[in-house]
C-alpha positions, 0 to 999 in steps of 0.5 A: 597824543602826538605832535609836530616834530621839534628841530631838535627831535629831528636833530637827533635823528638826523645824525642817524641818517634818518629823514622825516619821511624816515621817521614816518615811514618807520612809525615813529612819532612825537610825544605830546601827551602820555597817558598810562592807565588814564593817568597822565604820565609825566614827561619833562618839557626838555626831554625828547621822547619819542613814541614807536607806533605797532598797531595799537601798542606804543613803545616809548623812547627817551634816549636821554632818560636813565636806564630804568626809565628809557623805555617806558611805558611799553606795551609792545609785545615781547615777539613783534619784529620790526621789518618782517616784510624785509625778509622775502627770499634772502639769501641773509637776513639781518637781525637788530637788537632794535628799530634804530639800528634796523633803520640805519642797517637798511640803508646799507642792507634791505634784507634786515629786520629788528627784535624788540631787545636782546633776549631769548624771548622777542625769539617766538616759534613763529618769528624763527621758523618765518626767519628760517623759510625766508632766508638761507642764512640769519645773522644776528646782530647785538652790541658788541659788548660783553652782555651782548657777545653773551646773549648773542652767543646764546642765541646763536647756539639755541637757533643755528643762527650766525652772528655778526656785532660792531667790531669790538675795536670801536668800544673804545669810542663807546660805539657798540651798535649799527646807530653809533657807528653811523653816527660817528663814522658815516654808513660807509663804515657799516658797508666796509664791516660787511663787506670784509664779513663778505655779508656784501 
């Protein structure tokens, strides 16, 4: 069950540049109650967490929570993209490695779209070929670390696609993704990457 957003919840994604309409125009809810299997899944009081809506599958977000646990439970399907109707005769499609990063590159560049996590699998027959006949070029965009260089080369070079990751400079602030850096450095530093990548 869902509930009212706290001050806090909407803290947190504030610092994204994310609004409530945002939130509720991306489907995000707050968690109230959890229930997995008809067994009520424990969640702490003093956790944010957060539940991404797809149809009638919930993803659900902890970001504070250890890594095992960030993301759990979830059945959303491996292959559902967020922002698939985003990508209508683009000249690029911008793919993220994930809805946050997907709803701050939109501020920035309309023509963009998530997958669920950097693997292989969120890349269907389907999601590549509607990528493909919608838009002239892809870039894919993962974080800039080694795990997501390696990932995004590989897909790269499985699907033709180009890439296009945070510059490795802002490892040093921690920052590897869109959502980091628009947090620490406002979207206009995500407009300066594009632009000198002549994406924009």
């Amino acid at each position: 069950s869902t509930r009212k957003f706290t001050n806090e919840e909407l803290e947190y994604w504030n610092q994204y540049h994310q609004s409530i309409d945002d939130l509720r125009a991306n489907n995000i809810y707050s968690i109230k109650s959890l229930f997995l299997n008809k067994s009520k899944f424990p969640l702490k009081e003093t956790e944010l967490r957060f539940g991404y809506l797809y149809g009638t599958s919930w993803k659900i977000y902890r970001p504070f929570a250890d890594k095992k646990q960030k993301w759990m439970p979830n059945n959303v399907p491996i292959t559902m993209m967020d922002g698939l109707e985003d990508i209508r005769d683009c000249d690029v499609a911008f793919i993220n490695k994930s809805k946050k990063d997907y709803m701050v590159m939109k501020k920035v560049f309309p023509c963009c779209c998530a997958v669920q996590n950097e693997g292989m699998g969120c890349f269907s027959d389907e999601n590549v070929e509607y990528l493909k006949e919608n838009s002239d070029r892809q870039i894919l965009s993962f974080d800039s670390d080694e795990a997501g260089v390696k990932n995004s080369q590989l897909i790269t070079d499985k699907f033709d696609f180009e890439y296009c990751n945070v510059p490795r400079i802002y490892l040093e602030e921690g920052i590897k993704d869109w959502a980091d850096l628009a947090r620490a450095h406002g979207l206009a530093a995500i407009e300066k990457v594009l632009k000198d990548k002549k994406i924009i």
